[in-house]
Every structure is written in structure tokens, then in C-alpha cells.
N, C-alpha and C positions, 0 to 999 in steps of 0.2 A: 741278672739283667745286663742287656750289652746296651750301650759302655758302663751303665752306672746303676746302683741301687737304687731306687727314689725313694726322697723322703717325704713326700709329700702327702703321700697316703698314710701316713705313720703316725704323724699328728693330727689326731683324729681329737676333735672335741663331744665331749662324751653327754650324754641325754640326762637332764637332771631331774630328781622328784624331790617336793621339799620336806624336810624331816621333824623333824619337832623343835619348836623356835624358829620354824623357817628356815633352817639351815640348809642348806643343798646337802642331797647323801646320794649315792649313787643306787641306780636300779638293778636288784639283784633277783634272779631266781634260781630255786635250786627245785629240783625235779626229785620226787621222793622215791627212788630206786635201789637198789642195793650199790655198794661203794666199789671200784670208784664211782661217783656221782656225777653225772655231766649238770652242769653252771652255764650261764651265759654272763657274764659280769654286764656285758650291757646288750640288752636284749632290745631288736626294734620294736616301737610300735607294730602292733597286730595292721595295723590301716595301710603301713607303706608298701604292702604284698597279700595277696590273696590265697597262695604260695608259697611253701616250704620254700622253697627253688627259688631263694633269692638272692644266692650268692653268685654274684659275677656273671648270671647268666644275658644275655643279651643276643639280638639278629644284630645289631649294629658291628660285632665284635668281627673283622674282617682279618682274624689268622690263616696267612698263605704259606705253600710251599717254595721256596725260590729257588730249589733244584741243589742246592747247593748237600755237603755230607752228615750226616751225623754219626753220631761215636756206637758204632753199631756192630765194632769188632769184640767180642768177649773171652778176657774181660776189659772192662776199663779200667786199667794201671795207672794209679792215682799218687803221683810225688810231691811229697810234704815237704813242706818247706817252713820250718818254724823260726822264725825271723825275730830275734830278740830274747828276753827270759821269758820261760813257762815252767811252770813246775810241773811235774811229772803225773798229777792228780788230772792238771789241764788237757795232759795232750790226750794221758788217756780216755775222757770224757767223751773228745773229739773223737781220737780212732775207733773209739765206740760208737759211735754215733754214721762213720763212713762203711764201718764194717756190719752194719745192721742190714743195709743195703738191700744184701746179696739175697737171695730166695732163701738161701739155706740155715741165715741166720733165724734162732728159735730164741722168736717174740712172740708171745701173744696178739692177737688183735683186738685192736687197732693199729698195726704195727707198720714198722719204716719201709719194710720192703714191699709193703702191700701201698706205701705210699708212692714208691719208685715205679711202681708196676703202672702207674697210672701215666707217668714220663716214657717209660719202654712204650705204648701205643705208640709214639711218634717214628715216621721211617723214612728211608730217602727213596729216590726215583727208583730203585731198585728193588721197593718193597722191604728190605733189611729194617729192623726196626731196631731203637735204642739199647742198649746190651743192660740186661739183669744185673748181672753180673760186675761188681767195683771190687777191686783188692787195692791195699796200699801196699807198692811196689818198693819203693824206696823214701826213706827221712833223710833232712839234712838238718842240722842244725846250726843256726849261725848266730851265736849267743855274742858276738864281740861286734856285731851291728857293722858289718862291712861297709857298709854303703850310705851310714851317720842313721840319728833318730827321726830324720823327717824324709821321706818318702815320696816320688812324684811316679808320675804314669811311664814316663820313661825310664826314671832311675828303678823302677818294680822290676824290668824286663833286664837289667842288670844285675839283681839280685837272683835272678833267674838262670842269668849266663852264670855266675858266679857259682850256684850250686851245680849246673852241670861239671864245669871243668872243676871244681873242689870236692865235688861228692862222687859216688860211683853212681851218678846221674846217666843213663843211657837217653843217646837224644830217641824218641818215642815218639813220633809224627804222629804215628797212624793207630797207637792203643793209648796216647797217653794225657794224660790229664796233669798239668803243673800247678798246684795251688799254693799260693804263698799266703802266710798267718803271721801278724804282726800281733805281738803285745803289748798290753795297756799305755806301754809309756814311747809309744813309736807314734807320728803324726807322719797322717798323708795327706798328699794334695787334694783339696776340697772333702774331706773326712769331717763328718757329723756334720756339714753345712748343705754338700749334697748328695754325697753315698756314703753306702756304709758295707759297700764290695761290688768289684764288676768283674767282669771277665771278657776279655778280648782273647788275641792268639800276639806272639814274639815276632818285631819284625828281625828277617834278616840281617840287615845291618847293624840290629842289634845283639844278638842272641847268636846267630849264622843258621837260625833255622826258622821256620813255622810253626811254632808250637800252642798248641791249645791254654790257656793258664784262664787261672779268676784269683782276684782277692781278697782279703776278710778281713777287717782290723777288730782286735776287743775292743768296744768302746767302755770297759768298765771304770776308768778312771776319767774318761771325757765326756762321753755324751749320751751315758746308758738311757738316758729318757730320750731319746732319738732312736738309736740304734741296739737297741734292749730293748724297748717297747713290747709288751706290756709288765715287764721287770720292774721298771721304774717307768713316772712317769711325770713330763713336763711339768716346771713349778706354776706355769701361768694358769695350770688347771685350779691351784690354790685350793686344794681339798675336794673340789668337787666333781672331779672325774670316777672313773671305778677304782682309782684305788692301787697300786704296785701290787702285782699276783706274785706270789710266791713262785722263784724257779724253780723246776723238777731235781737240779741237782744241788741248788744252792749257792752258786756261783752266776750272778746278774747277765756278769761281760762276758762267760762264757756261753751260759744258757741260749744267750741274748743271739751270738755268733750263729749258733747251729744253723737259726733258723735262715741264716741270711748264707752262711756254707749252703744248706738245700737248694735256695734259691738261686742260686749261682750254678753249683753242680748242674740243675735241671735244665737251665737254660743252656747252658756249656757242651751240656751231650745232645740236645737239642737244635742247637745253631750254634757249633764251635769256630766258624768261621766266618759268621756273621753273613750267611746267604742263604741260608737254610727255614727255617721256619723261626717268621714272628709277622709281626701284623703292621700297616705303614707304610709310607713309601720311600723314606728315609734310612738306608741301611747303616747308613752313620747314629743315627737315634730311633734304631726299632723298637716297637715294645713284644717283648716276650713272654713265653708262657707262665712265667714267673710274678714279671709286671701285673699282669691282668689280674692277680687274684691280692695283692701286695695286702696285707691287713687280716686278710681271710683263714680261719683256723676251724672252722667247726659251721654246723647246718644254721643258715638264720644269717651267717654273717654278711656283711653290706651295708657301703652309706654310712660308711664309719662305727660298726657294731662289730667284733672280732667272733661273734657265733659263739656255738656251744661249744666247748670243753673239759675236760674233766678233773675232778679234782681228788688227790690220795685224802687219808685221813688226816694226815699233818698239814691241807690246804695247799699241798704243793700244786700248781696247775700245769695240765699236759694234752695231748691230745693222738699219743702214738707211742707205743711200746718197742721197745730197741732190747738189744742181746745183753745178756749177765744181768737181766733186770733195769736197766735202765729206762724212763721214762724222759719221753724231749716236747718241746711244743714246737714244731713246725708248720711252716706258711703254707696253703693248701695252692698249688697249681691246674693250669686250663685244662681240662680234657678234652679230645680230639673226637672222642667220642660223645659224649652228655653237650660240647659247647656249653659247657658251663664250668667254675672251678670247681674242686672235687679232691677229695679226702677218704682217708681208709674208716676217719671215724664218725662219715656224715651218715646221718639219724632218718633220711629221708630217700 
């Protein structure tokens, strides 16, 4: 989302049925099919949709083109920038997870690239549409926190310049994607209060170029019930919400990241320069393809219910299949096509 994740749709208060003593427990159904099993942890009312098709779809939803480019050179050269300590289990989780992407990575479906596929509809004036195709071009790692543990919107674009002239950073205008990834114990400017990653482009004066970038902090030591969501979740739920789902890989703060990486990515190759496609009249606070579905993970979802997804045999929850076996839950974005949000593992 440009400029900023929201978290507004995140804290979602959840639908409660009472259990035995009254107690609030949260509404579950599980669907009797062969495993994995698609769940809905919190399932709408049958009464607020007449219609499968209740995710995000809307006539009010006024998504334009504004002429502007999108990353539709292939591939999209994707430079990491790992800001702080990670352990080597982390990043691979991640590059796992960039590198599923591609068409050619072999997931099963419900799978990541069949979720990126639905991002590539998007094209400029030119008819070019989003590129397939992502490889991670270049790492840098800056473990010695050049730029201190707390982080501002301008100090990000100097951690940026920093890895070009430090790393064998090629400046990459027109294929390249700059993501910077901050670890648990790094604090950014308005972090877990009102994003939890954005993506703009570098000004020159800051960086000496244009560059495309987004951000992504782990919240797993700050505000994993914010930004992990549905990982952990808010105390003031006091037991009565669905419940913390088990992440796919076991790791909350990272888990938690993916989904908010996707989101950023799609809107990034989408509107990397903020003139391209989103909805509004405010190019300074557009909402994005991203935006639109924030919450949204499976068929059913809406109105604060995260839909259906599925679950392994150890409960772990997921809703898309990645390369070497990985399993990720990620946020389902607008389609250009359906005008509605949409997923590789919607049921309807």
C-alpha cells in the first residue's frame, strides 16, 4: 500500500457464540473433505450475503488507471536488503516465498504464482502488463545497523543509498525493485501504530536516483497482534476472538511479514510511482489493489471474517502453496477482471 499499510482493517473484532457457562468461544467450521481441510475460523452470518461473492466485491469500488508505468519489464530484479540480524532459516523462508512467484516455480495449487498471476492482469497505456516473472538480483546485508535501531521514512531511503554504494547494488530504475527488511528489534517511524510496510520510490536528493523500494518490519517482538494478525491476536479480544492460527512455518514475525511483503510487492509493480493504478483522488493517500482486500484470505471473507482457508494436519493455517514445499497465508488482492478481491484458493 502507498504510502502505508493500514491497520485498521486488521483489528477486526470477531463474532461470538456462547459456549457452555456462557462463556464466549469463537465460531468454527470445518468442512468434511479430504486434508488439507479448508476452516473458516470466523465464518459470516449466512444473512449478511446472499452470495458466495462477498469478498471485497463492490460497484462503488472506483479503481483507475492514471497513465502512469508499471514494472512490466521481465524480469522484476528484486534487491534485498536485510537490515539488522536474521538468521539464515529467516531469510530463507522469505526467498522462498519471492521466489515462488515466478510461473515456473513447482507448487501445487493453490499456489503463489497462480496468486501473482491475478497482479500481472494489471497493464500500462501501452497494454504491457505486470511481469510474471521476479528473481532476487542482489543481497545486502547490513547487520552493524548503519543508520541506528530506529528508522524514519527518510532515514529508509538512506539505508538504501547505503547499500547501493556498499553492495554491488546496480542503480536499476527500470527492472528493479529495492525492498528493505528490518528485524524484530529495529523500530520505525509510526510502526505498529499505523503501518506495518509501505512502498514509495527514492528521492533524488536522497539516494541520486528514482528508485522503486517498499518496506517490511518483523513485528514479532512488538506488535505481532497488529501486524502478524491472524498469528497472534489482540489482548483486548480477552479469549473471545478466533483464537491465534498456527503459522505455516512456525515463525509468527515472520509468517506474519509475508503477507504484508505480498502486499506491498503487488501494489509496487502495480503503481510504483504512485500514478499508475489505485482508486481516489489523493495521490499522496491512494488506495491500492492491495488496500482493497486488506483482511481478505479465502471465499466468504468480509466485514471483518478472513474467509476460508486451510489447514495441514498439525493445524498449521495456509491458503497457497510455494516451492520446496512451503505453505504461506497470504492477503488476497483486487482483480481487474472479477472487480472483486480474489485468490488462487477461492472455493467459488
Amino acid at each position: 500500500m502507498s504510502p502505508i499499510y493500514s491497520l485498521f482493517s486488521v483489528l477486526l473484532f470477531p463474532i461470538l457464540v456462547s459456549g457452555d457457562g456462557g462463556s464466549p468461544k469463537p465460531q468454527v467450521q470445518t468442512l468434511n473433505i479430504q486434508r488439507p481441510e479448508y476452516i473458516n475460523p470466523k465464518l459470516p452470518p449466512r444473512t449478511l450475503s446472499p452470495s458466495k461473492k462477498f469478498e471485497g466485491s463492490s460497484n462503488l469500488v472506483d479503481l483507475r488507471y492514471h497513465m502512469g508505468p508499471v514494472l512490466s519489464s521481465s524480469p522484476i530484479n528484486i534487491y534485498l536488503i536485510w537490515y539488522g540480524r536474521w538468521t539464515p532459516a529467516q531469510k530463507l523462508l522469505i526467498k522462498d516465498f519471492l521466489t515462488s512467484i515466478s510461473p515456473d516455480a513447482a507448487a501445487p495449487s493453490p499456489s503463489v504464482s497462480e496468486w501473482w498471476r491475478i497482479v500481472s492482469l494489471y497493464t500500462d497505456q501501452t497494454g504491457a502488463n505486470v511481469s510474471r516473472s521476479i528473481v532476487i538480483a542482489k543481497e545486502y546485508t547490513d547487520a552493524r545497523y548503519s543508520h541506528g535501531s530506529h528508522l524514519t521514512r527518510l532515514s529508509i531511503q538512506q539505508v538504501i543509498a547505503s547499500s547501493v554504494k556498499s553492495a554491488p547494488f546496480p542503480v536499476d530504475h527500470k527492472n528493479g525493485i529495492y525492498l528493505v527488511l528490518t528485524s524484530q528489534d529495529v523500530t520505525m517511524q509510526d510502526f505498529c501504530r499505523a503501518v506495518c510496510g509501505f512502498h514509495y520510490f527514492t528521492f533524488p536528493s536522497m539516494v541520486g536516483y528514482t528508485l522503486p523500494y517498499a518496506w517490511v518490519g518483523n513485528s514479532g517482538k512488538q506488535c505481532p497482534e497488529v501486524c502478524a494478525y491472524p498469528f497472534a491476536v489482540p489482548g483486548y479480544m480477552g479469549g473471545g476472538g478466533p483464537g491465534a492460527l498456527l503459522p505455516p512455518n512456525r515463525d509468527v514475525g515472520v509468517d506474519g511479514m509475508i503477507s504484508v511483503i505480498a502486499h506491498e510487492l503487488a501494489e509496487l509493480s502495480s503503481n510504483p510511482l504512485v500514478n499508475a493504478w489505485y482508486a481516489g483522488e489523493d495521490p499522496t493517500a491512494p488506495t491500492e489493489i492491495g488496500d482493497l482486500c486488506e483482511g481478505l484470505y479465502g471465499t466468504g471473507g468480509g466485514g471483518g471474517y478472513i474467509g476460508q482457508v486451510m489447514s495441514d494436519k498439525k493445524g498449521r493455517t495456509f491458503n497457497m502453496n510455494g516451492k520446496n514445499g512451503r505453505k504461506f497465508l497470504v492477503q488476497w488482492v483486487w482483480s481487474p477482471a472479477l472487480k472483486a478481491c480474489a485468490g488462487p484458493n477461492a472455493l467459488d
